[in-house]
C-alpha positions in Angstrom: 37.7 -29.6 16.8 35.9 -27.8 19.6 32.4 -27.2 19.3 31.5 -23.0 18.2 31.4 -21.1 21.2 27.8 -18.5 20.8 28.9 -15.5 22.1 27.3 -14.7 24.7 27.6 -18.3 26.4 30.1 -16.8 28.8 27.1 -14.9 30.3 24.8 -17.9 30.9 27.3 -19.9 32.8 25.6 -24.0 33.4 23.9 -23.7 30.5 24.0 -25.5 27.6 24.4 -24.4 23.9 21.0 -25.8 22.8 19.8 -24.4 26.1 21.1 -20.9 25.3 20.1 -21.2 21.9 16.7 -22.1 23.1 16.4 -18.8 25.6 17.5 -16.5 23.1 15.0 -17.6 20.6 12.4 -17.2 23.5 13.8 -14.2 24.1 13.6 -12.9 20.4 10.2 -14.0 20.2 9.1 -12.2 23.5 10.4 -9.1 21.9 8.8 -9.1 18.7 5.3 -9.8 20.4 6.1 -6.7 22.7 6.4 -4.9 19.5 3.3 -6.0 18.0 1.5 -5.1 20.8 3.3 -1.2 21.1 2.3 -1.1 17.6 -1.7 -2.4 18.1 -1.8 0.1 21.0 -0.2 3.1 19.6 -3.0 2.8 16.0 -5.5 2.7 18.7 -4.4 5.3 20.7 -4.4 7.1 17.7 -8.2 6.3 16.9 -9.1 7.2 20.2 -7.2 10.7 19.9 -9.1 11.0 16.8 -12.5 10.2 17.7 -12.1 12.4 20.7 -11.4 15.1 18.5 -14.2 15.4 16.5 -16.4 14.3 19.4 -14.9 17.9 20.9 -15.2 19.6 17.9 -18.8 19.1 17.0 -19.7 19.6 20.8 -20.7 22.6 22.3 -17.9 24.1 24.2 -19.6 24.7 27.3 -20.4 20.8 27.8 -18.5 17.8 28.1 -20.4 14.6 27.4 -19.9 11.5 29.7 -18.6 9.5 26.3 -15.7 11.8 25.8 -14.6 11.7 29.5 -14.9 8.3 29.2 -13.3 8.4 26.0 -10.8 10.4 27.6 -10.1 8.2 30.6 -9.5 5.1 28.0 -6.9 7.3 26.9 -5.6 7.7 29.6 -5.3 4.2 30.6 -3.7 3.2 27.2 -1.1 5.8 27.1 0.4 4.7 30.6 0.0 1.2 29.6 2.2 2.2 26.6 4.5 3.8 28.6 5.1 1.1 31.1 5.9 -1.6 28.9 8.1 0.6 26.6 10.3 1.3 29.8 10.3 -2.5 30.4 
C-alpha cells in the first residue's frame, strides 16, 4: 500500500513527507505567534489611545505637552508596525 499522499506535497517538490510535515508545523507556529503579537499590540495600542485621551481631555486646549506628542508619536510608530506585519 502506498504511503498517504498530504495534500499539498505536490507543491513542495524534493521534499519529504516528514520534511513537509515539519515546515508546515513551523509554518503553523510562525502564524499563531504573529497573532499573538497583533493581539499584544493592538490592547496596547488601545491603552495608548486611551491614555492620550484623557491626557487631552484634562489639558488645556491651547497647549500640547511634550508627553502627549511623544505619546502620540508611540502611536504612531505602533500603528504602522501593526499595519506592516498584518499585510505580511
Amino acid at each position: 500500500m502506498p504511503p498517504q499522499s498530504l495534500p499539498w506535497s505536490n507543491q513542495m517538490p524534493g521534499m519529504s513527507q516528514p520534511d513537509i510535515v515539519r515546515h508546515m508545523e513551523q509554518q503553523r507556529m510562525r502564524i499563531t505567534e504573529r497573532q499573538k503579537r497583533l493581539v499584544a499590540d493592538t490592547e496596547k495600542l488601545v491603552a495608548l489611545t486611551t491614555a492620550l485621551k484623557e491626557q487631552v481631555d484634562e489639558s488645556n486646549r491651547d497647549i500640547l505637552s511634550i508627553d502627549m506628542i511623544k505619546k502620540a508619536e508611540e502611536i504612531e510608530k505602533l500603528a504602522h508596525s501593526v499595519k506592516e506585519r498584518i499585510k505580511g
